[in-house]
N, CA, C and O atoms as a GROMACS GRO file, in nm:
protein
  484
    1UNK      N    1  10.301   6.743  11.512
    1UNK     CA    2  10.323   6.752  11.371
    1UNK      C    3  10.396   6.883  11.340
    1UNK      O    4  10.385   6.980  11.415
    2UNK      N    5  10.448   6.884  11.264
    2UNK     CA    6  10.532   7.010  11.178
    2UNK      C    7  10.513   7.064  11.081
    2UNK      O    8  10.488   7.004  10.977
    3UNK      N    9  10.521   7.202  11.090
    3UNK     CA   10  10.517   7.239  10.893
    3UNK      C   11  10.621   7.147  10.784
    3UNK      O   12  10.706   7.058  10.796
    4UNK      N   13  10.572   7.210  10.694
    4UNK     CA   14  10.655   7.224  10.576
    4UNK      C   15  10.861   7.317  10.608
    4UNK      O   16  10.964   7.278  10.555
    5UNK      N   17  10.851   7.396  10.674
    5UNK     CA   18  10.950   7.442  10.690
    5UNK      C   19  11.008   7.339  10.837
    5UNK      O   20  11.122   7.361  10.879
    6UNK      N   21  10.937   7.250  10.893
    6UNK     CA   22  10.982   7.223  11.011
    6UNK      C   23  10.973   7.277  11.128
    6UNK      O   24  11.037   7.239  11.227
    7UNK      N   25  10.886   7.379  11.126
    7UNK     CA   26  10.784   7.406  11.236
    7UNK      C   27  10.681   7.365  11.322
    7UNK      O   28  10.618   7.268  11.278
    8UNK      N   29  10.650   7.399  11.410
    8UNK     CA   30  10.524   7.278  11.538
    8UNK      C   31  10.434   7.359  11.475
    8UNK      O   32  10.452   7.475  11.439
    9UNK      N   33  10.314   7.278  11.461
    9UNK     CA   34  10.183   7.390  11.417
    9UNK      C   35  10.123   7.431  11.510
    9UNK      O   36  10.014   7.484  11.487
   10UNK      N   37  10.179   7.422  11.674
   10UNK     CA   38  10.099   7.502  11.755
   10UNK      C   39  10.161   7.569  11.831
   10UNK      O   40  10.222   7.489  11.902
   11UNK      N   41  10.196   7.721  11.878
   11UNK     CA   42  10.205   7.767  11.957
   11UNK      C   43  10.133   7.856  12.039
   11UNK      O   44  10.016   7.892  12.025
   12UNK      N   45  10.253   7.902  12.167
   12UNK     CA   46  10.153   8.001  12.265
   12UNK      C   47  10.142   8.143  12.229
   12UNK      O   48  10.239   8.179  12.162
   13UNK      N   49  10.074   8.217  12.247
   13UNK     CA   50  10.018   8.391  12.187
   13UNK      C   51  10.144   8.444  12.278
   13UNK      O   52  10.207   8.544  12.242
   14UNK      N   53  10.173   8.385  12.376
   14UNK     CA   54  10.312   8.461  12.479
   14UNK      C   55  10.408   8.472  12.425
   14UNK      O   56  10.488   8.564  12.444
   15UNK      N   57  10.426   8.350  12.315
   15UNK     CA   58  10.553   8.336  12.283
   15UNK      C   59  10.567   8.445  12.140
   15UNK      O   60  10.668   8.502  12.099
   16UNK      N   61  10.435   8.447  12.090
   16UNK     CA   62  10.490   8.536  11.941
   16UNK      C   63  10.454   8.672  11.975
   16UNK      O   64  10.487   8.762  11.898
   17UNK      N   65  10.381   8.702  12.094
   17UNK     CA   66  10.295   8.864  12.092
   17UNK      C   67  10.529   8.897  12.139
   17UNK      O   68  10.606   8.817  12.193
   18UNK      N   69  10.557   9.031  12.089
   18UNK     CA   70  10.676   9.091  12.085
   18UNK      C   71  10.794   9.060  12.030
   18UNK      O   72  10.904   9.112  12.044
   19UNK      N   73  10.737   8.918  11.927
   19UNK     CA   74  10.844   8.882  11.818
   19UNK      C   75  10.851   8.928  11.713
   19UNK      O   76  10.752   8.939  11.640
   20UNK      N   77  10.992   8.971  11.673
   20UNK     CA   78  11.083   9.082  11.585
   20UNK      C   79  11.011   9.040  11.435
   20UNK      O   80  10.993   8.922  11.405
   21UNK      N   81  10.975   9.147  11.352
   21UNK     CA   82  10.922   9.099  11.211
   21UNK      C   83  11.001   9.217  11.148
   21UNK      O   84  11.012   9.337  11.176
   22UNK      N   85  11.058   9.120  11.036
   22UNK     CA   86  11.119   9.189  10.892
   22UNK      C   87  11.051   9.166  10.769
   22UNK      O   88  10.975   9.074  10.738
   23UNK      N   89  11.096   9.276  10.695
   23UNK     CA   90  11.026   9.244  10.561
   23UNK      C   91  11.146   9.173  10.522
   23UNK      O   92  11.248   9.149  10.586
   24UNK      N   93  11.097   9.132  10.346
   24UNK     CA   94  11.197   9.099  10.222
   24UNK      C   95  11.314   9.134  10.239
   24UNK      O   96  11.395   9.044  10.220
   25UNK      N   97  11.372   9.271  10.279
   25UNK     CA   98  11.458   9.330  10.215
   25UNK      C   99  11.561   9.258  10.355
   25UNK      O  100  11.672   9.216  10.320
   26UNK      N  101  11.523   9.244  10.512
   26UNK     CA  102  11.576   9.187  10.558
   26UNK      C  103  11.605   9.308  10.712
   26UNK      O  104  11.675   9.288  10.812
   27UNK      N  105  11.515   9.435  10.672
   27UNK     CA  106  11.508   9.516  10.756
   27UNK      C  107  11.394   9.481  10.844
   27UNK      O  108  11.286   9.445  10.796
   28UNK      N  109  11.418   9.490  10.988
   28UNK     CA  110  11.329   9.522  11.131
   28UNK      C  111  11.224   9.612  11.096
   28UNK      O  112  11.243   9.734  11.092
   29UNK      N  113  11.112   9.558  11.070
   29UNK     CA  114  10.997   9.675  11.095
   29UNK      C  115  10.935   9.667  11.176
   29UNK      O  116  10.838   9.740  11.161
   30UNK      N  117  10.931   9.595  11.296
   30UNK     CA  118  10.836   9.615  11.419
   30UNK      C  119  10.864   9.519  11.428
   30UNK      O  120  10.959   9.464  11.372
   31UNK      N  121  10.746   9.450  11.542
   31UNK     CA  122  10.688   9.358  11.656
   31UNK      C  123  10.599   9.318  11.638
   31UNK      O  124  10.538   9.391  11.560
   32UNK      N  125  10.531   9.217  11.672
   32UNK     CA  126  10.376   9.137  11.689
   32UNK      C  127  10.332   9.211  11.812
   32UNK      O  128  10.370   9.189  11.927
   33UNK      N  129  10.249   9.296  11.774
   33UNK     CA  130  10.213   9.357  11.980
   33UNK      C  131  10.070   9.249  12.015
   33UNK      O  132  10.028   9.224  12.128
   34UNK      N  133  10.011   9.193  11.876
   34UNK     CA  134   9.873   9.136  11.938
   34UNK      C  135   9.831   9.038  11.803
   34UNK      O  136   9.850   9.064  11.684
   35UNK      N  137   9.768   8.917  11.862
   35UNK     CA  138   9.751   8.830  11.745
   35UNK      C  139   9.566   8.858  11.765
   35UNK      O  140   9.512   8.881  11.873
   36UNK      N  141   9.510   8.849  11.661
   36UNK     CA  142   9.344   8.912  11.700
   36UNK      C  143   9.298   8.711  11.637
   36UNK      O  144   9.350   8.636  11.555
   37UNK      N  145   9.165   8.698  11.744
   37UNK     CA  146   9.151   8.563  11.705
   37UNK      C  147   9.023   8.541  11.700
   37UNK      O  148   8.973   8.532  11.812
   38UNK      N  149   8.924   8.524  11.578
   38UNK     CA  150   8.805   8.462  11.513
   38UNK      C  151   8.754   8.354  11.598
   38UNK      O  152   8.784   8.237  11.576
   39UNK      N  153   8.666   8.395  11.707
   39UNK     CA  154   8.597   8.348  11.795
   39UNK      C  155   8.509   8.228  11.721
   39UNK      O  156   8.494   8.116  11.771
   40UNK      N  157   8.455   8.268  11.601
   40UNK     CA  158   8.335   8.174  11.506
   40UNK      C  159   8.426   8.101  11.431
   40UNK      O  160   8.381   8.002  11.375
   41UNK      N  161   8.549   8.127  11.416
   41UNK     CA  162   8.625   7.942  11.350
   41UNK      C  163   8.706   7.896  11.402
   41UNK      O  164   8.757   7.788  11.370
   42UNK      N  165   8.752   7.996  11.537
   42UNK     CA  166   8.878   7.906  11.586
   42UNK      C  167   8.986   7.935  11.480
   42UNK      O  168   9.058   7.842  11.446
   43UNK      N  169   8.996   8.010  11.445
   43UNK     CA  170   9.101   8.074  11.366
   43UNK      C  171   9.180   8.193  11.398
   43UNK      O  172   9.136   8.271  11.482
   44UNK      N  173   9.285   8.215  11.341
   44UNK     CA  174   9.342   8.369  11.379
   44UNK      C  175   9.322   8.415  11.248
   44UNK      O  176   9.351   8.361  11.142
   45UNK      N  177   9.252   8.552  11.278
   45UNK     CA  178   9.217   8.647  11.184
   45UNK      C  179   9.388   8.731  11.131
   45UNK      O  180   9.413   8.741  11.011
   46UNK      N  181   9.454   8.765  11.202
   46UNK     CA  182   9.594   8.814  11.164
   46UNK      C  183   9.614   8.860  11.296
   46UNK      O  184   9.542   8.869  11.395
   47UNK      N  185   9.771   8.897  11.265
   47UNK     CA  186   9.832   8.942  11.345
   47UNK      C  187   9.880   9.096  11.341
   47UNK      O  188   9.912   9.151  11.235
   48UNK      N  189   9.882   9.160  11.463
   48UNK     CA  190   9.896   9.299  11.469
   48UNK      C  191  10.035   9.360  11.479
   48UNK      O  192  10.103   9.383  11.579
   49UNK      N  193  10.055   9.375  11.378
   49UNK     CA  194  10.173   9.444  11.391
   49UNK      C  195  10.232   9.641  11.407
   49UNK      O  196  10.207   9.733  11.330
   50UNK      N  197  10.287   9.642  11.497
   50UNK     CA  198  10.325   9.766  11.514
   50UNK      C  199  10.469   9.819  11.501
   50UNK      O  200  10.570   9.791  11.565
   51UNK      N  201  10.449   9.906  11.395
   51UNK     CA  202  10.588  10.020  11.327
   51UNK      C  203  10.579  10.164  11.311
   51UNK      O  204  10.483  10.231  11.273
   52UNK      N  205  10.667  10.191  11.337
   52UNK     CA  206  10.680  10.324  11.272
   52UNK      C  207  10.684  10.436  11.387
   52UNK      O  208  10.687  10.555  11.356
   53UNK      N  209  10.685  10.395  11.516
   53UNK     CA  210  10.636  10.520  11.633
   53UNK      C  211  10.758  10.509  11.703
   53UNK      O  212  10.845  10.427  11.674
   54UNK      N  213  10.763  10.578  11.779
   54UNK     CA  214  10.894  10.618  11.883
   54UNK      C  215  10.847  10.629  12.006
   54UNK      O  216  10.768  10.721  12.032
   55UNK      N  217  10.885  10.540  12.099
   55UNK     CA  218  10.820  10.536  12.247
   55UNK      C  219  10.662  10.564  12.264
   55UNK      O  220  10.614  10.647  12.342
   56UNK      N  221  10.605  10.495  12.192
   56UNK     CA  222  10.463  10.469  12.192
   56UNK      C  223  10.388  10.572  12.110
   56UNK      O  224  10.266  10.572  12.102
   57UNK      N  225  10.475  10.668  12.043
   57UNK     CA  226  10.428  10.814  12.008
   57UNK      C  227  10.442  10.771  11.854
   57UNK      O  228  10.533  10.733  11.780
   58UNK      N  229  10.265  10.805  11.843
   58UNK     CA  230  10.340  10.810  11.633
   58UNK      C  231  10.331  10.638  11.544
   58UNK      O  232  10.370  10.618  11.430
   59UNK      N  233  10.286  10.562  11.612
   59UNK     CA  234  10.320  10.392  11.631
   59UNK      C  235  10.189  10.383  11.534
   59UNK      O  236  10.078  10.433  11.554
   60UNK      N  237  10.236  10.299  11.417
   60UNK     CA  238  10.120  10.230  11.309
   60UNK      C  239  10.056  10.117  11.352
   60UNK      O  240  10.149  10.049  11.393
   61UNK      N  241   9.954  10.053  11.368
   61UNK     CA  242   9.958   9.931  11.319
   61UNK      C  243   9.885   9.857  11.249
   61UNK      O  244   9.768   9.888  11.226
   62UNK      N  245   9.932   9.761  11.210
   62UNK     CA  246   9.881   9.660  11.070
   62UNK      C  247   9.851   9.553  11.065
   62UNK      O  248   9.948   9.479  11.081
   63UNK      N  249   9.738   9.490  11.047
   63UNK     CA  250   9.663   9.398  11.025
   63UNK      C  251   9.723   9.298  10.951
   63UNK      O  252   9.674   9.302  10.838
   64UNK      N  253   9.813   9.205  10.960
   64UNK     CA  254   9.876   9.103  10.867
   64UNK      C  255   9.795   8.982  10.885
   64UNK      O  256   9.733   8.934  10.980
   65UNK      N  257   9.815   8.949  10.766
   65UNK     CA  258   9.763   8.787  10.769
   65UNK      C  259   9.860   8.699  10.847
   65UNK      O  260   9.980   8.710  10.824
   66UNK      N  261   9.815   8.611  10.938
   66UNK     CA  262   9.883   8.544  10.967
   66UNK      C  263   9.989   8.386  10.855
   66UNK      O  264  10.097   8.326  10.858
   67UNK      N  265   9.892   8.390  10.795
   67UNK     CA  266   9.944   8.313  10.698
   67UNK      C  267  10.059   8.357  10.610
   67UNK      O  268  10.116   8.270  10.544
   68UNK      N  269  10.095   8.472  10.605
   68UNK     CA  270  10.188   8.598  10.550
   68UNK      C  271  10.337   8.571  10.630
   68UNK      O  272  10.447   8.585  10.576
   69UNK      N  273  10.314   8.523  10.788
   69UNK     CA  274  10.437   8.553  10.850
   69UNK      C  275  10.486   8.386  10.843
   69UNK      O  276  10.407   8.293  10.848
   70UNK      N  277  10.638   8.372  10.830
   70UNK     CA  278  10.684   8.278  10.872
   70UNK      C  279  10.829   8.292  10.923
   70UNK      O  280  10.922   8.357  10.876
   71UNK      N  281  10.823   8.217  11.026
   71UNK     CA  282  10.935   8.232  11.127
   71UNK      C  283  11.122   8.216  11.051
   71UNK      O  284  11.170   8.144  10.963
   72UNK      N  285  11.159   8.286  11.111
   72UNK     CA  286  11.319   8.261  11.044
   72UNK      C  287  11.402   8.255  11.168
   72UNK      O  288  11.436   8.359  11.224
   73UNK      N  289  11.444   8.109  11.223
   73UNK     CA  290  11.509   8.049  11.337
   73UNK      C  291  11.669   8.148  11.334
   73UNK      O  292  11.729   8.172  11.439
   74UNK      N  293  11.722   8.198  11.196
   74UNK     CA  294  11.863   8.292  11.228
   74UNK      C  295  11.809   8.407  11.246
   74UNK      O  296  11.864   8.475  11.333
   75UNK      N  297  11.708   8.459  11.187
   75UNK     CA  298  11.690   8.609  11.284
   75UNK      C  299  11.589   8.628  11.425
   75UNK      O  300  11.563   8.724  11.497
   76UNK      N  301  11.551   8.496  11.424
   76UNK     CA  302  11.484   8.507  11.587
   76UNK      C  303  11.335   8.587  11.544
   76UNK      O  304  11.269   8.625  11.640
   77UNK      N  305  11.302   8.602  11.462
   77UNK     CA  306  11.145   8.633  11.403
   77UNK      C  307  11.112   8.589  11.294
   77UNK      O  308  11.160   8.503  11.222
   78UNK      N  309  10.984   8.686  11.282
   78UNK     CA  310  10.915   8.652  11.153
   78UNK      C  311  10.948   8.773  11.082
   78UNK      O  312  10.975   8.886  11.122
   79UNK      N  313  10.932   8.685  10.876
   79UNK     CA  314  10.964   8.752  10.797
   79UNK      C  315  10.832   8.736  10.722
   79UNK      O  316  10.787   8.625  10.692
   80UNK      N  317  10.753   8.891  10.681
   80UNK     CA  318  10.705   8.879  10.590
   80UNK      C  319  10.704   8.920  10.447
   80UNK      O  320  10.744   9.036  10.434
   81UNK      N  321  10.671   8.862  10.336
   81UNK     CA  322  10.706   8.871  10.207
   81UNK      C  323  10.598   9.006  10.151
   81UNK      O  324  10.483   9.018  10.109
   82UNK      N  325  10.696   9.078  10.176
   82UNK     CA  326  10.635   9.227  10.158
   82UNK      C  327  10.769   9.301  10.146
   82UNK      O  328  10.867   9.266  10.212
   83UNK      N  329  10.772   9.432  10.037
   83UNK     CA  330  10.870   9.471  10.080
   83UNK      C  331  10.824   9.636  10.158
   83UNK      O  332  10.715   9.673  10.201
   84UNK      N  333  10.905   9.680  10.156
   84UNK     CA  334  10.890   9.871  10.267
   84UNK      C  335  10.811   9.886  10.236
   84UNK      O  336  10.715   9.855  10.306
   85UNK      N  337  10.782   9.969  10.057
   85UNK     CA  338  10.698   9.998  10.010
   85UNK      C  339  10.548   9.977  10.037
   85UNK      O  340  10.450  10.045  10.069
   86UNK      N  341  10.578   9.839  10.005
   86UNK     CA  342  10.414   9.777  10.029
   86UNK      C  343  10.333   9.790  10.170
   86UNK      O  344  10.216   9.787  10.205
   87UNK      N  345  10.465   9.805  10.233
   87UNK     CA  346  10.398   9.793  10.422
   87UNK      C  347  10.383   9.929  10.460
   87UNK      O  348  10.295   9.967  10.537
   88UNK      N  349  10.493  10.024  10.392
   88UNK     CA  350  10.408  10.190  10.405
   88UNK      C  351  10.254  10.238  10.340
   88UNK      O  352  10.173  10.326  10.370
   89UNK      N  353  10.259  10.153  10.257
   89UNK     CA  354  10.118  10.184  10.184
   89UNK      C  355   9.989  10.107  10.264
   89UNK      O  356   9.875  10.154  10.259
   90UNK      N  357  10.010  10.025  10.314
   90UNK     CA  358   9.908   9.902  10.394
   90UNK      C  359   9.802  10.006  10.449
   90UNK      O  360   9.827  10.116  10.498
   91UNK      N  361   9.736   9.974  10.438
   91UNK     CA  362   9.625  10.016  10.547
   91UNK      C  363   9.694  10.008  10.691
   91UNK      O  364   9.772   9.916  10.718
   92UNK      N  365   9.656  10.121  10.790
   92UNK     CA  366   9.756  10.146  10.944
   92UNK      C  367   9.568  10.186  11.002
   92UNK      O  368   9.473  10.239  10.944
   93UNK      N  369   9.588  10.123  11.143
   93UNK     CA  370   9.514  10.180  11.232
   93UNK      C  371   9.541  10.193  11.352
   93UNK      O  372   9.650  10.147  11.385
   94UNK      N  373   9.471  10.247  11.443
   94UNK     CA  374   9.491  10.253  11.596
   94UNK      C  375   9.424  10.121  11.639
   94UNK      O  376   9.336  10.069  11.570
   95UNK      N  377   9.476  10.056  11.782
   95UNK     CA  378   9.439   9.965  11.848
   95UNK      C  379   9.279   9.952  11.838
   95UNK      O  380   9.220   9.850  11.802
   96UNK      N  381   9.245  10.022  11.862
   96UNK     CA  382   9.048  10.064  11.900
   96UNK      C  383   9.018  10.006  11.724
   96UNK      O  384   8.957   9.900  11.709
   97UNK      N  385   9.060  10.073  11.620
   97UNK     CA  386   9.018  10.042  11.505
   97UNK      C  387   9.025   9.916  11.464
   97UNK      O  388   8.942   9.862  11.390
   98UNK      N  389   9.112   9.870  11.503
   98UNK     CA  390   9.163   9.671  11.457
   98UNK      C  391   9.020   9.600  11.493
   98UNK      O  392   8.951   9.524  11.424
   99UNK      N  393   9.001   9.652  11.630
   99UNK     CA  394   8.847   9.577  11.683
   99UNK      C  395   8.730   9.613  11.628
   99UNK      O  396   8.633   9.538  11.624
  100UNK      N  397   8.731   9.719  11.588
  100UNK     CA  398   8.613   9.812  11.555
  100UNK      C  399   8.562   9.654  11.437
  100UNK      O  400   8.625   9.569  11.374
  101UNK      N  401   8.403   9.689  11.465
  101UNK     CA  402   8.311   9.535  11.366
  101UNK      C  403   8.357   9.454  11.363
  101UNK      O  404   8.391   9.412  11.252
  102UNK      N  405   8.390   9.373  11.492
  102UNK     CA  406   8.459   9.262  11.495
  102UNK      C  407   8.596   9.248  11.462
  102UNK      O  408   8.656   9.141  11.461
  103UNK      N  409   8.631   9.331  11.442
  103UNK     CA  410   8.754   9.304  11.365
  103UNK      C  411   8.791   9.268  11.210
  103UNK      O  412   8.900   9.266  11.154
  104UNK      N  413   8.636   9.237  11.153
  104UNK     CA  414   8.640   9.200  10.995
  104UNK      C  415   8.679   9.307  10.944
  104UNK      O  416   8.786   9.279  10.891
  105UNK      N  417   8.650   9.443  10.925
  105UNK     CA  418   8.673   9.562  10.815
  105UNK      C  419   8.825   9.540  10.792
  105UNK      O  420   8.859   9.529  10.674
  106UNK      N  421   8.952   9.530  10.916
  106UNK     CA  422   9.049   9.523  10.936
  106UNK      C  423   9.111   9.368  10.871
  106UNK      O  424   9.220   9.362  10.814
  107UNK      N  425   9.034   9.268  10.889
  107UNK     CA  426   9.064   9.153  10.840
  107UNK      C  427   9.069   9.171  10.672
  107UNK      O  428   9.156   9.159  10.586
  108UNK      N  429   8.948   9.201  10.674
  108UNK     CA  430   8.914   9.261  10.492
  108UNK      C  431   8.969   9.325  10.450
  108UNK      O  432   8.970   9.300  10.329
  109UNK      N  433   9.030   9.414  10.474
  109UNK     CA  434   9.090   9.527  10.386
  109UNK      C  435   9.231   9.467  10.400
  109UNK      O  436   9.287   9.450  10.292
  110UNK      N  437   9.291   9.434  10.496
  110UNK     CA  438   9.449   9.329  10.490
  110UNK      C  439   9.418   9.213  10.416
  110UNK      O  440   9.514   9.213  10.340
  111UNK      N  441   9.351   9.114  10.384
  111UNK     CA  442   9.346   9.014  10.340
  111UNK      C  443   9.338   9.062  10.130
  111UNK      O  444   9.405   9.014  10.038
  112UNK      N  445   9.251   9.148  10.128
  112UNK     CA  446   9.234   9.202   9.987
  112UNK      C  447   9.361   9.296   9.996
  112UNK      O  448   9.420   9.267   9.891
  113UNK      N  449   9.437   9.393  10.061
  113UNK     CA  450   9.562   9.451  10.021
  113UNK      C  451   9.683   9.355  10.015
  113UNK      O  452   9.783   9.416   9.975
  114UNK      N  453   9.707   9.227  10.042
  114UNK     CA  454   9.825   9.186  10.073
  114UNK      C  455   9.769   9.038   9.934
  114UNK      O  456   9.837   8.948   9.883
  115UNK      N  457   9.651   9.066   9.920
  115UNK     CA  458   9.595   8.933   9.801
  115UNK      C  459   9.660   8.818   9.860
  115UNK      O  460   9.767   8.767   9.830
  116UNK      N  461   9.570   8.782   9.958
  116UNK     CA  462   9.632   8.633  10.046
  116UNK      C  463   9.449   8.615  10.065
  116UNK      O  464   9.353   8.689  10.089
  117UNK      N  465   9.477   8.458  10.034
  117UNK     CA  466   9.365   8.391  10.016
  117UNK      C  467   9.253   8.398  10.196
  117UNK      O  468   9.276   8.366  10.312
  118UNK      N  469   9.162   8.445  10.137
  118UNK     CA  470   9.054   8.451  10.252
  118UNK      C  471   9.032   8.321  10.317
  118UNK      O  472   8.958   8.244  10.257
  119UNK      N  473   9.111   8.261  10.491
  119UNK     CA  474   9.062   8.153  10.518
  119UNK      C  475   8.968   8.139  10.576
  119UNK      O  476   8.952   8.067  10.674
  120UNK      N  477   8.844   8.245  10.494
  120UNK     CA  478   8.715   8.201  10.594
  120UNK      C  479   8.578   8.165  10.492
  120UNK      O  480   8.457   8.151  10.514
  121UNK      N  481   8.660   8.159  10.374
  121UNK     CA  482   8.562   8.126  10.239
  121UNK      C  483   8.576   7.927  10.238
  121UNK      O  484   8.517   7.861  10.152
   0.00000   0.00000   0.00000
């Protein structure tokens, strides 16, 4: 089956962990370095995105909803509907922190900053 845009609704974590993500404006802000995944629904909690560092030095990353990203077949990634602004302001953590309590604090605080519907209500 397919999305709405004509997408497969299933893929592999190989294929999206280091795929290119832009915002709105149509600028490169990082990579998918890690998709984090809700053991109790079989769901993906979001995806991890990392910006802002220079050879591993200095590197943000951000808790996106997965529901936030959708693929754009001419730029070879995902675009999410955010613009700079909003993604400099996001809540940023280190790898260790994304996991920290399961991973919910990180789920929670991205899901209420980006106001994208909670899919675990």
């Amino acid at each position: 089956m397919t999305t709405q845009a004509g997408h497969t609704e299933a893929i592999a974590a190989s294929r999206v962990i280091g795929t290119s993500v832009y915002n709105t404006e149509g600028t490169k802000i990082g990579s998918i370095e890690d998709v984090m995944l809700d053991k109790l629904s079989n769901g993906i909690m979001f995806a991890v995105i990392g910006f802002g560092g220079f050879l591993g030095m200095g590197e943000k990353y951000h808790a996106i909803p997965w529901a936030s990203l959708d693929y754009d077949e001419d730029r070879g990634g995902y675009v999410v509907p955010f613009s700079k602004d909003q993604l400099k302001a996001a809540p940023a953590y280190s790898i260790n922190e994304l996991t920290g309590a399961d991973g919910k604090a990180a789920r929670d605080a991205s899901y209420n900053y980006y106001k994208v519907e909670p899919y675990w209500h």
